[in-house]
LUMVOVEX-828904 format. One line per field, with one value per residue (C-alpha): residue number from 1; x, y, z. Coordinates in steps of 0.02 Angstrom, whole numbers, plus 50000, padded with zeros to 5 digits. Layout:
num	NUM; ... $
east	X; ... $
north	Y; ... $
up	Z; ... $
END
This chain:
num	1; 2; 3; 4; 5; 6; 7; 8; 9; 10; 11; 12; 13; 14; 15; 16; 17; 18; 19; 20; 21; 22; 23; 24; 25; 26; 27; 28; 29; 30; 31; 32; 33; 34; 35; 36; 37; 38; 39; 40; 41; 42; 43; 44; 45; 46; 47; 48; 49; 50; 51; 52; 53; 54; 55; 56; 57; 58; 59; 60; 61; 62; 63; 64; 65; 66; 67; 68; 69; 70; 71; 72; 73; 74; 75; 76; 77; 78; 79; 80; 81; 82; 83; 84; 85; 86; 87; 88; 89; 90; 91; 92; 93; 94; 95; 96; 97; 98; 99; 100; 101; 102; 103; 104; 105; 106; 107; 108; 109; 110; 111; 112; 113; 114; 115; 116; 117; 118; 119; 120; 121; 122; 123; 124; 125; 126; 127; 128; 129; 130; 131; 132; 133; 134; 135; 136; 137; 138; 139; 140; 141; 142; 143; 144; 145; 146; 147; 148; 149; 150; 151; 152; 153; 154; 155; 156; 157; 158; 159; 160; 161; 162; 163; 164; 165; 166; 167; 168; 169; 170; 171; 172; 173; 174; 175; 176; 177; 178; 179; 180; 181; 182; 183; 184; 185; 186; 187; 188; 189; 190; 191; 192; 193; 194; 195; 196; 197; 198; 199; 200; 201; 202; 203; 204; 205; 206; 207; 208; 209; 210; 211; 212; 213; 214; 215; 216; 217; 218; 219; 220; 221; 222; 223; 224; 225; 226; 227; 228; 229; 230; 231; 232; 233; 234; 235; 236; 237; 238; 239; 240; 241; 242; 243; 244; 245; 246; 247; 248; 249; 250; 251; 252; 253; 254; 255; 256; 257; 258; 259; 260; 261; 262; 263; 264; 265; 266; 267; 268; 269; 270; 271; 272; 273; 274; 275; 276; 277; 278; 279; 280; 281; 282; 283; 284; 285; 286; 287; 288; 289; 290; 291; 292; 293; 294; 295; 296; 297; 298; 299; 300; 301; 302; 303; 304; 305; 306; 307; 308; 309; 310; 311; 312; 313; 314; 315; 316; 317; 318; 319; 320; 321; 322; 323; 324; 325; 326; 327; 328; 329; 330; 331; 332; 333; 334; 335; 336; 337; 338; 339; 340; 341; 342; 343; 344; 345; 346; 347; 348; 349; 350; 351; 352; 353; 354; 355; 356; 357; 358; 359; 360; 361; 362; 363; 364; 365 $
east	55898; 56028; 55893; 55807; 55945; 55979; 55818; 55850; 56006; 55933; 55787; 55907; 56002; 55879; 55783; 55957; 55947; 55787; 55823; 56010; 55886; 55739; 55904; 55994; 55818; 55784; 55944; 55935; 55750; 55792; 55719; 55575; 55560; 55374; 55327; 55178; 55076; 54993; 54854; 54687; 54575; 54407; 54356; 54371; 54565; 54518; 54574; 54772; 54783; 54685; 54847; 54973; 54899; 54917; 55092; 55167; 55078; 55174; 55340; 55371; 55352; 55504; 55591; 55712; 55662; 55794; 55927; 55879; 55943; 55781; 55599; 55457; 55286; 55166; 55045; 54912; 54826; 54684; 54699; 54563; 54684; 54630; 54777; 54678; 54629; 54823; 54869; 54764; 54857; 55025; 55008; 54949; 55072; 55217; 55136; 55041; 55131; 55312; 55346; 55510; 55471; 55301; 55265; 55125; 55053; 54976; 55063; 54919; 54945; 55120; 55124; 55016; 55110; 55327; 55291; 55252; 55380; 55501; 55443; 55446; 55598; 55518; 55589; 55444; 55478; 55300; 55274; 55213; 55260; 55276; 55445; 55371; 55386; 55559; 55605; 55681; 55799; 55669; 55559; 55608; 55518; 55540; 55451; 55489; 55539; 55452; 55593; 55597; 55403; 55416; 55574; 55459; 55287; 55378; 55500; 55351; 55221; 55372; 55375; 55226; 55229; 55091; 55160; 55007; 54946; 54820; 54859; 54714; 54787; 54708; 54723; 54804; 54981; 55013; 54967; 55021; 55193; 55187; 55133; 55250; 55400; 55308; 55269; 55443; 55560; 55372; 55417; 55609; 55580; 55512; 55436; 55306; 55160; 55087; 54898; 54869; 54705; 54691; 54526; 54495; 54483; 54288; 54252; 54103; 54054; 54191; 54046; 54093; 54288; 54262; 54194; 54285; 54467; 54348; 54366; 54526; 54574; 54740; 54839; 54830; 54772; 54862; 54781; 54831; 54698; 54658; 54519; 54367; 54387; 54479; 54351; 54216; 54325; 54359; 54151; 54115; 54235; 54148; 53989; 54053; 54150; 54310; 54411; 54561; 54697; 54681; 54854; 54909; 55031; 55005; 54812; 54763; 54821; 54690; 54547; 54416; 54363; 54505; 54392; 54367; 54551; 54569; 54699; 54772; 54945; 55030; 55184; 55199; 55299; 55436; 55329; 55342; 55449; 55351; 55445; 55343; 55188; 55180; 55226; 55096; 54986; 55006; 55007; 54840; 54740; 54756; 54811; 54787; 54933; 54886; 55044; 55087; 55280; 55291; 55241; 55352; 55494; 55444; 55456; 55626; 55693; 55663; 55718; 55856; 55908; 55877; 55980; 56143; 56189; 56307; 56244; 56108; 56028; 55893; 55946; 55877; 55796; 55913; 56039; 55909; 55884; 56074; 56098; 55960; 56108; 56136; 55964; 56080; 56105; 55979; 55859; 55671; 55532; 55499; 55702; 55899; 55843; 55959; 55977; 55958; 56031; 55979; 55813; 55789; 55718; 55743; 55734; 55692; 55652; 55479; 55379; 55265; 55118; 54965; 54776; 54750; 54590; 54581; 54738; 54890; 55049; 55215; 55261; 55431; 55525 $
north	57857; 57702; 57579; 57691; 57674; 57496; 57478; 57573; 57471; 57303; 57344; 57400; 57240; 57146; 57245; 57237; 57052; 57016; 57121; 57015; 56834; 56931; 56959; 56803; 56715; 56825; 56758; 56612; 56571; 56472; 56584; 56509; 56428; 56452; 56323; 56357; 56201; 56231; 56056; 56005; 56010; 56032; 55943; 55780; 55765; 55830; 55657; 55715; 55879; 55766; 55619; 55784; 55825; 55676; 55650; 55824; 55748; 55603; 55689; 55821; 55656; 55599; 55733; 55780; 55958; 55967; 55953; 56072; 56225; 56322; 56301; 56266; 56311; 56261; 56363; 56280; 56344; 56243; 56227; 56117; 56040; 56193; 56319; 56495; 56438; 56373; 56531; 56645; 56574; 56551; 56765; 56753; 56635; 56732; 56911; 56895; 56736; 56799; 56603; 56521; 56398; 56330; 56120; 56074; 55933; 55918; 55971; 56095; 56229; 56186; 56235; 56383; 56430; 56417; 56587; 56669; 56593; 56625; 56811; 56829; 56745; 56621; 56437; 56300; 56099; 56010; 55831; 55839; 55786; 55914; 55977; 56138; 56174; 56171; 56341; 56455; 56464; 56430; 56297; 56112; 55958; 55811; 55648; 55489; 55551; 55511; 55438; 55295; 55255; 55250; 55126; 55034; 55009; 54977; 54825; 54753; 54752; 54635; 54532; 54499; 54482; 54637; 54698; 54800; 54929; 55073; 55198; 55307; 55489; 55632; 55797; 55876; 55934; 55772; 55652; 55703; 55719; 55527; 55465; 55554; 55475; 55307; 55359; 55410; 55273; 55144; 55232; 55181; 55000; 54891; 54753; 54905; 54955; 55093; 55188; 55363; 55409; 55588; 55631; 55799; 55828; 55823; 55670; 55570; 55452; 55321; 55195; 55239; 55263; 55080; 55015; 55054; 54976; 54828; 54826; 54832; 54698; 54764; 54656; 54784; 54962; 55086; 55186; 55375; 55453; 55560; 55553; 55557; 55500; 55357; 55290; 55323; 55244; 55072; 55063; 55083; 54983; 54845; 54884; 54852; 54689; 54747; 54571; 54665; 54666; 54860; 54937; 55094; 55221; 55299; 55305; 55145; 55263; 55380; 55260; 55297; 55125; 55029; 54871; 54923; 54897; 54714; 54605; 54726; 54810; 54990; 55079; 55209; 55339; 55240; 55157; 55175; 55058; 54947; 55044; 55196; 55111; 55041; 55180; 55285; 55165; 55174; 55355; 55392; 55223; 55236; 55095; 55192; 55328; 55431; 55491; 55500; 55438; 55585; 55731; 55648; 55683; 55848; 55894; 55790; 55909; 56047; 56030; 55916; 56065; 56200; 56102; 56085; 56278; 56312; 56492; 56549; 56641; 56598; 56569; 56670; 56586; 56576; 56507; 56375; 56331; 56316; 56195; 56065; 55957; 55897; 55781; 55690; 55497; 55533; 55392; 55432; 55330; 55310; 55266; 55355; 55526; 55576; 55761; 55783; 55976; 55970; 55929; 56013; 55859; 55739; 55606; 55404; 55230; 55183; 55032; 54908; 54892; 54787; 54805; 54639; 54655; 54823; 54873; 54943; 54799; 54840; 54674; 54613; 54589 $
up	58402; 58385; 58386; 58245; 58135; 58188; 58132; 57974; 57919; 57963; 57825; 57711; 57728; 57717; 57567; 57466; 57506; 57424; 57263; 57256; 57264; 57158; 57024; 57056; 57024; 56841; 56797; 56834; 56739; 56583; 56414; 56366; 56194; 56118; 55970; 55863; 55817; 55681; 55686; 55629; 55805; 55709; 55558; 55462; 55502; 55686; 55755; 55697; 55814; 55945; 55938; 55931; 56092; 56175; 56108; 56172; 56349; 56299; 56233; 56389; 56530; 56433; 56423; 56550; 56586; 56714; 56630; 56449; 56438; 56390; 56436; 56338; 56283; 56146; 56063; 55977; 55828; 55743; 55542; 55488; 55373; 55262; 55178; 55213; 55394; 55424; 55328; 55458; 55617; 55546; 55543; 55740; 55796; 55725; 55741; 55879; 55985; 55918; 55903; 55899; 55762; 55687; 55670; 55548; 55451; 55283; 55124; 55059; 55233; 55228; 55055; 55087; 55245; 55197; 55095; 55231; 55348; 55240; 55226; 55406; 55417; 55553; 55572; 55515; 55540; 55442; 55435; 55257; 55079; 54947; 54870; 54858; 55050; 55065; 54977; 55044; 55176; 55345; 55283; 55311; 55302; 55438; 55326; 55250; 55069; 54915; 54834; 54993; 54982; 54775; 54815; 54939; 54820; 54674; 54764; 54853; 54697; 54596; 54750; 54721; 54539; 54506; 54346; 54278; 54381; 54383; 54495; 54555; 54646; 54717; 54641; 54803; 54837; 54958; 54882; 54707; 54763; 54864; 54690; 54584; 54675; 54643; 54466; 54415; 54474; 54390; 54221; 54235; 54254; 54119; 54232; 54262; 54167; 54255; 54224; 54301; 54339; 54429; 54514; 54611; 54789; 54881; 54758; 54796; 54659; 54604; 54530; 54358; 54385; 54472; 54308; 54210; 54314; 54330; 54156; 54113; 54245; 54298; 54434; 54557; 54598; 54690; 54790; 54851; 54907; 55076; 55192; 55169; 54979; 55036; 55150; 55008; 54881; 54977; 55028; 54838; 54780; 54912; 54846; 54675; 54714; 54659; 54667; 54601; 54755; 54816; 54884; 54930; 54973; 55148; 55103; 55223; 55377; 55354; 55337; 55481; 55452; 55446; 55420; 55235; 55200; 55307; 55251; 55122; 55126; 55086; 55102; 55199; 55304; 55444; 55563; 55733; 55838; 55956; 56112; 56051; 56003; 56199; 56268; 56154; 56205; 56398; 56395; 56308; 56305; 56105; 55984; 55817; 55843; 55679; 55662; 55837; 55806; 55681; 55786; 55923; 55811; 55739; 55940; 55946; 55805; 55891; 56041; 55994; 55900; 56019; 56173; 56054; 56075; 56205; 56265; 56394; 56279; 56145; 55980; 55839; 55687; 55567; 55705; 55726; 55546; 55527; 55638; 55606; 55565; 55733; 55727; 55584; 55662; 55815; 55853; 55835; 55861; 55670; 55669; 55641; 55562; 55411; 55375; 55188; 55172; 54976; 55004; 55146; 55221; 55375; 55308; 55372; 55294; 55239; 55296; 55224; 55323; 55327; 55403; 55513; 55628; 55619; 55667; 55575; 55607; 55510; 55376; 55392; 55213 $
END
């Protein structure tokens, strides 16, 4: 009989044991932080959500996972680079996936998506352009500001002494806003005499459009178009021996062959600082980055933000959004990020950039 409840109270011990580990181990497990990224994985701009990928591989080697106070997961969602699609899985990853915070790229699903983030009341960092994003009180944009490429095109063209310009933009929420930053500080200096020339998204024939700038014999033409209009544009304008110098704003980036742009410059987004571009390249066997350095820093801002509360458990959205100020003065790899609270942007400096055997290089001024 002692032995039987020897027996007894040993198993109880040891029972009680295990559930005081099994509790001490629950409480111990970091909450886990789930990010939505919300990427083209299919489709012409496929070759963006396949550099994301290889950046988070990139990003989470780096970071010290030891030492953060929450864990974390990303959820991938595939937008095409097409509002309804990004539209669909925005509702799964915040209905379905119960995300923390969405990332995205591409004004038009960012546009298409910060309604309903804002509804839902669901944080959402995009690497994308348009004003129009940042309304409401979720919705923040992590990019080079239109205002600093504008600055950029319009300092380098006088450089250069290109005075009269035709501008040639894409009817798309993107690019319209790069070139309306470009446009409005052109119109407020005299040295400038700008021509807009809209055409629409999907456009295929630029023969006549082509002609016609031929024509008029401007000093330069800028250039902000996306892909694949931009690669269309450039082969045309080969065909049609354009001699006029062809520049652009951010448009040389998303060339698929970067050969049609050789020798020619743009402005651009901050470029990413050589540390970055080596390491980039080490990690995934990639030169071209296509916008590597700026999904790096979407997942910077994030986390960044996430590791500067002081409590053990997860912070809510609007906790998050409040504190996206303490990214302000934190080195990226496209540079010091600047928190721009009016704007709702985080903001860097843009870069002047040139094609030079087929590779992007950043120009010194």
């Amino acid at each position: 009989m002692k032995k039987l409840l020897l027996s007894l109270c040993m198993f109880l011990a040891l029972a009680a044991c295990k559930d005081e580990q099994k509790t001490t181990q629950q409480t111990s497990e970091k909450p886990v932080i789930k990010i939505g990224v919300l990427y083209p994985m299919s489709g012409d701009a496929a070759a963006f959500g396949e550099s994301a990928k290889k950046t988070a591989d990139l990003f989470f080697k780096e970071f010290d996972a030891s030492k953060a106070k929450y864990k974390y997961e990303l959820i991938w969602e595939d937008s095409q680079a097409n509002p309804a699609k990004g539209v669909m899985a925005a509702r799964k990853l915040i209905d379905y996936d119960h995300v923390d915070v969405i990332l995205d790229l591409y004004s038009s699903v960012a546009v298409a998506v910060s309604p309903i983030t804002n509804e839902k009341k669901t944080a959402h960092l995009t690497f994308a352009q348009d004003r129009e994003i940042s309304t409401g009180f979720y919705n923040w944009r992590v990019v080079t500001s239109a205002k600093k490429t504008g600055e950029k095109m319009l300092s380098a063209l006088k450089k250069r002494n290109l005075h009269n310009v035709v501008g040639v933009v894409e009817n798309t929420a993107g690019t319209l806003s790069l070139y309306n930053g470009f446009e409005k500080i052109s119109k407020e200096d005299s040295d400038i005499k700008l021509e807009t020339i809209s055409v629409n998204q999907g456009e295929r024939d630029f023969n006549l459009l082509l002609y016609k700038i031929k024509e008029q014999n401007p000093d330069v033409i800028v250039v902000v178009l996306h892909t694949p209009e931009i690669d269309i544009f450039m082969r045309q304008a080969k065909a049609n021996k354009i001699n006029i110098p062809i520049v652009g704003i951010q448009s040389f980036t998303f060339l698929k062959d970067k050969s049609l742009a050789e020798g020619s410059w743009y402005v651009d987004v901050a470029m990413a600082d050589k540390d970055f571009l080596q390491r980039y390249k080490e990690s995934s066997g990639d030169d071209v980055t296509n916008f590597a350095e700026n999904f790096y820093t979407l997942l910077q801002v994030a986390t960044t933000v996430y590791e500067s509360f002081d409590k053990n458990t997860k912070p809510t959205h609007e906790e998050f959004i409040g504190r996206i100020s303490a990214v302000n003065g934190v080195v990226s790899p496209i540079g010091k990020l600047v928190v721009d609270t009016e704007e709702q942007n985080v903001d860097s400096e843009a870069s002047i950039r040139a094609v030079k055997n087929g590779i992007i290089e950043e120009i010194e001024e």
